[in-house]
Backbone as CSV, one residue per row, in Angstrom:
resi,resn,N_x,N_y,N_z,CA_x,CA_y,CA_z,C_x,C_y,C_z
1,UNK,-16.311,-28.397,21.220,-16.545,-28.008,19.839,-17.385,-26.730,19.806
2,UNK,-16.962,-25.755,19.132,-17.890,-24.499,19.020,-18.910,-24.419,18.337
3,UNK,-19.614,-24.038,18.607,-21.338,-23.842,18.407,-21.334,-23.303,16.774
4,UNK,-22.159,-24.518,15.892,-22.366,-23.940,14.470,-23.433,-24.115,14.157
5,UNK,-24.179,-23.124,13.287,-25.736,-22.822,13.122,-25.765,-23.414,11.846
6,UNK,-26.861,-23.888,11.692,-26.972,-25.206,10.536,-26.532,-24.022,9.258
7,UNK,-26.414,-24.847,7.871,-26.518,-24.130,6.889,-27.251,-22.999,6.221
8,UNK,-28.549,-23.064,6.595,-29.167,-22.142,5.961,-29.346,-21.002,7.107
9,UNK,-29.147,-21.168,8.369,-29.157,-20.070,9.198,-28.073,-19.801,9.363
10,UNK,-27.010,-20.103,9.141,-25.787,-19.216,8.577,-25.643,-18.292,7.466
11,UNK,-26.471,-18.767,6.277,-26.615,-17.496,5.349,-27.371,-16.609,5.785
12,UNK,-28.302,-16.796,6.775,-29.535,-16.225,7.284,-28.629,-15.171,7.806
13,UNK,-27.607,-15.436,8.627,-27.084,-14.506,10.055,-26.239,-13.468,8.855
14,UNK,-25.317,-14.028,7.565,-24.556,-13.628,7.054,-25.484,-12.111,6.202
15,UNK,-26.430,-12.305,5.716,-27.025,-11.737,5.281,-27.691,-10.501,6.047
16,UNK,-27.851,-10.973,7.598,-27.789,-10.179,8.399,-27.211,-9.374,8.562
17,UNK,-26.002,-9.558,8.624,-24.635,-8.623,9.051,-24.426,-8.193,7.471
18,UNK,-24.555,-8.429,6.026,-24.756,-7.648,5.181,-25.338,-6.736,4.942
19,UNK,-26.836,-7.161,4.987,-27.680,-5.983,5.031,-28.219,-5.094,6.021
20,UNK,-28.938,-5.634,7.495,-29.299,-4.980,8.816,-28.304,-4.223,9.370
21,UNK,-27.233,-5.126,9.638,-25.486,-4.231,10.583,-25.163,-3.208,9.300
22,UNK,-24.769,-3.856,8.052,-24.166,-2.879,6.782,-25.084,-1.813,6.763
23,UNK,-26.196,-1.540,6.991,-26.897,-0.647,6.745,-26.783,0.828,7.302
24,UNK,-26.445,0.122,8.676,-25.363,1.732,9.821,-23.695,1.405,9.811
25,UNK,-23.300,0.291,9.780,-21.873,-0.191,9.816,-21.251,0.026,8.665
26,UNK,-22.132,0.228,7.588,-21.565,0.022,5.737,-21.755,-1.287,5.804
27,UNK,-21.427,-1.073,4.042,-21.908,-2.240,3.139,-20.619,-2.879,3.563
28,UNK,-19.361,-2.705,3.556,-18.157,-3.212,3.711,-17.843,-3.279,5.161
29,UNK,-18.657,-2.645,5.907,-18.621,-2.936,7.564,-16.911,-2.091,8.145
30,UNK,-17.078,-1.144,7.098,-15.528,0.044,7.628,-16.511,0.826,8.242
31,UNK,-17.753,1.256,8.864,-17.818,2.155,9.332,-19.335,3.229,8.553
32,UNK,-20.464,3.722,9.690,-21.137,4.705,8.804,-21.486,5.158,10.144
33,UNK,-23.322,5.423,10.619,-23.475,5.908,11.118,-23.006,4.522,12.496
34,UNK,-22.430,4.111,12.733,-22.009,2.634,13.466,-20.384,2.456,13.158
35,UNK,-19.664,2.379,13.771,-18.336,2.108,14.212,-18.418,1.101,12.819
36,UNK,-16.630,0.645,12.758,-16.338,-0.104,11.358,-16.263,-1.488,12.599
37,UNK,-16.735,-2.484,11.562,-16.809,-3.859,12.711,-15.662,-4.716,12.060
38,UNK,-14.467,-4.311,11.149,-13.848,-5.217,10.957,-12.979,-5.522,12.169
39,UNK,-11.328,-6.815,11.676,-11.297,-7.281,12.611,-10.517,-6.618,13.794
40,UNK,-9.815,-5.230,12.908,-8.917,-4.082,13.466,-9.270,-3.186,14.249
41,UNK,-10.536,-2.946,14.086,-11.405,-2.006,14.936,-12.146,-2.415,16.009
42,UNK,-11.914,-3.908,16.274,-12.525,-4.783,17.385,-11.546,-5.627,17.779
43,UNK,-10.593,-5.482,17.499,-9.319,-6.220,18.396,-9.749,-6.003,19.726
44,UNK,-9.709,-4.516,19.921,-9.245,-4.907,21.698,-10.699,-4.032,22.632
45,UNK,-11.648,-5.131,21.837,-13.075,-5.314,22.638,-12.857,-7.103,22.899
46,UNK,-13.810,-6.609,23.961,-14.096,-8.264,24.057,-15.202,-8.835,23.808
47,UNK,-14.764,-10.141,23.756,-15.478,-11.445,22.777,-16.968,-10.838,24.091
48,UNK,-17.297,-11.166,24.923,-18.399,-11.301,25.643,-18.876,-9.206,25.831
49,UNK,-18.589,-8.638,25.094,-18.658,-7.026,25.047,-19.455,-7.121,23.796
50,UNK,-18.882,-7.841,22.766,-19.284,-7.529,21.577,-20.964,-8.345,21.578
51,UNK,-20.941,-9.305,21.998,-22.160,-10.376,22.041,-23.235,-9.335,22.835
52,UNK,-22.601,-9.179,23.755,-24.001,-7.880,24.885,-24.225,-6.947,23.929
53,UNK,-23.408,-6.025,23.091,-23.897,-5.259,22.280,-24.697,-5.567,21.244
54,UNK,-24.554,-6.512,21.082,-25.387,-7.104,19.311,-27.028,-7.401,20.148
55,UNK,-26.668,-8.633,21.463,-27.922,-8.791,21.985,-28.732,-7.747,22.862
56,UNK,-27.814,-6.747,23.340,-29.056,-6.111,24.244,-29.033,-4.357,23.315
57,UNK,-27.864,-4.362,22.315,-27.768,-2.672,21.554,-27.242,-1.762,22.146
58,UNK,-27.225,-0.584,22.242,-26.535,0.107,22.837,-27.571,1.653,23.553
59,UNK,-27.733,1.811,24.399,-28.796,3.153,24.833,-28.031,4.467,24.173
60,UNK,-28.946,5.430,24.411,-28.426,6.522,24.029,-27.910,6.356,21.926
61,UNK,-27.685,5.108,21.383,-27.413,5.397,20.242,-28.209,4.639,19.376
62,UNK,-28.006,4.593,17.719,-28.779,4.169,16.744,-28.945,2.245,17.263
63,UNK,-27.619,2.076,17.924,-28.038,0.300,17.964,-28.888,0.034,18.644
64,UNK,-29.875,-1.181,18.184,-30.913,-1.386,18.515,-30.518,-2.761,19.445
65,UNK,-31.438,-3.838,19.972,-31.199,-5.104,20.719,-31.876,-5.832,19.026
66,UNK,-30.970,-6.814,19.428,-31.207,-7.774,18.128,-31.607,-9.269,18.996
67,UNK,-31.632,-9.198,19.657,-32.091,-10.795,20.716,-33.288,-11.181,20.770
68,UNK,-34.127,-10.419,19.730,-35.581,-10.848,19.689,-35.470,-11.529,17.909
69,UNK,-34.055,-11.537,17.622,-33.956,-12.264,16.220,-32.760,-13.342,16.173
70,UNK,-31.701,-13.243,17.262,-30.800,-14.071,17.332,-30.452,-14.567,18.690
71,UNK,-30.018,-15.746,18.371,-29.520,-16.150,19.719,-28.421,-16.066,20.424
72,UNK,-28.118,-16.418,21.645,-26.716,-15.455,22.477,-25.652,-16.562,21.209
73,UNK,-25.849,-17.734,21.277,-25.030,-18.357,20.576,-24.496,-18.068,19.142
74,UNK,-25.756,-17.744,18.510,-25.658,-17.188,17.150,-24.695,-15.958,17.380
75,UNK,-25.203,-15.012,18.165,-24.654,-13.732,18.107,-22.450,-14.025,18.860
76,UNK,-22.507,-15.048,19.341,-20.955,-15.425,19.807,-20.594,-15.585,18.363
77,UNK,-21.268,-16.284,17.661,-20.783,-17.117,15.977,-20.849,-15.935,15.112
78,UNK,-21.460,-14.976,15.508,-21.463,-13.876,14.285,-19.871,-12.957,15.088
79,UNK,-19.528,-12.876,16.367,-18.323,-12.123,16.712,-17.451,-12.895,16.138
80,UNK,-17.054,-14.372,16.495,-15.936,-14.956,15.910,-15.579,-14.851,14.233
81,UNK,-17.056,-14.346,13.599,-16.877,-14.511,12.628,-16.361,-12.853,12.051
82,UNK,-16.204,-12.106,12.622,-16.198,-10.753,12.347,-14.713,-10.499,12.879
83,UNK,-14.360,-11.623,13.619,-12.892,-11.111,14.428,-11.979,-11.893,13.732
84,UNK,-12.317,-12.701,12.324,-10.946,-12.976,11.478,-11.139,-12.427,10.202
């Protein structure tokens, strides 16, 4: 069974990826100073690519490491949730 974060830390994460990611990704997550994270523009990354980026960020650019706010699990549940 795949890993689900209780109710209220699911709005928690959702709100995340609204406001923190939307903030360089856009509000609609097509894209700003951060690549568009819908599910077309991350097809052909992978599931365990996308999780290292969220948890450790990216050098050299604006992404930061977010693993001092989410967990590897959370951050798998926020890709699956971005890849439909």
């Amino acid at each position: 069974m795949a890993f689900e974060p209780e109710q209220a830390r699911q709005q928690e994460l959702r709100n995340m990826l609204a406001h923190d990611c939307g903030s360089c990704h856009g509000l609609t997550l097509k894209g700003g100073l951060g690549p568009s994270l819908l599910p077309d523009a991350l097809l052909n990354k992978p599931e365990q690519f996308l999780v290292q980026t969220i948890l450790e960020g990216r050098k050299g650019t604006a992404m930061p490491p977010w693993k001092p706010f989410i967990t590897e699990q959370e951050a798998v549940w926020l890709v699956q949730k971005l890849l439909k």
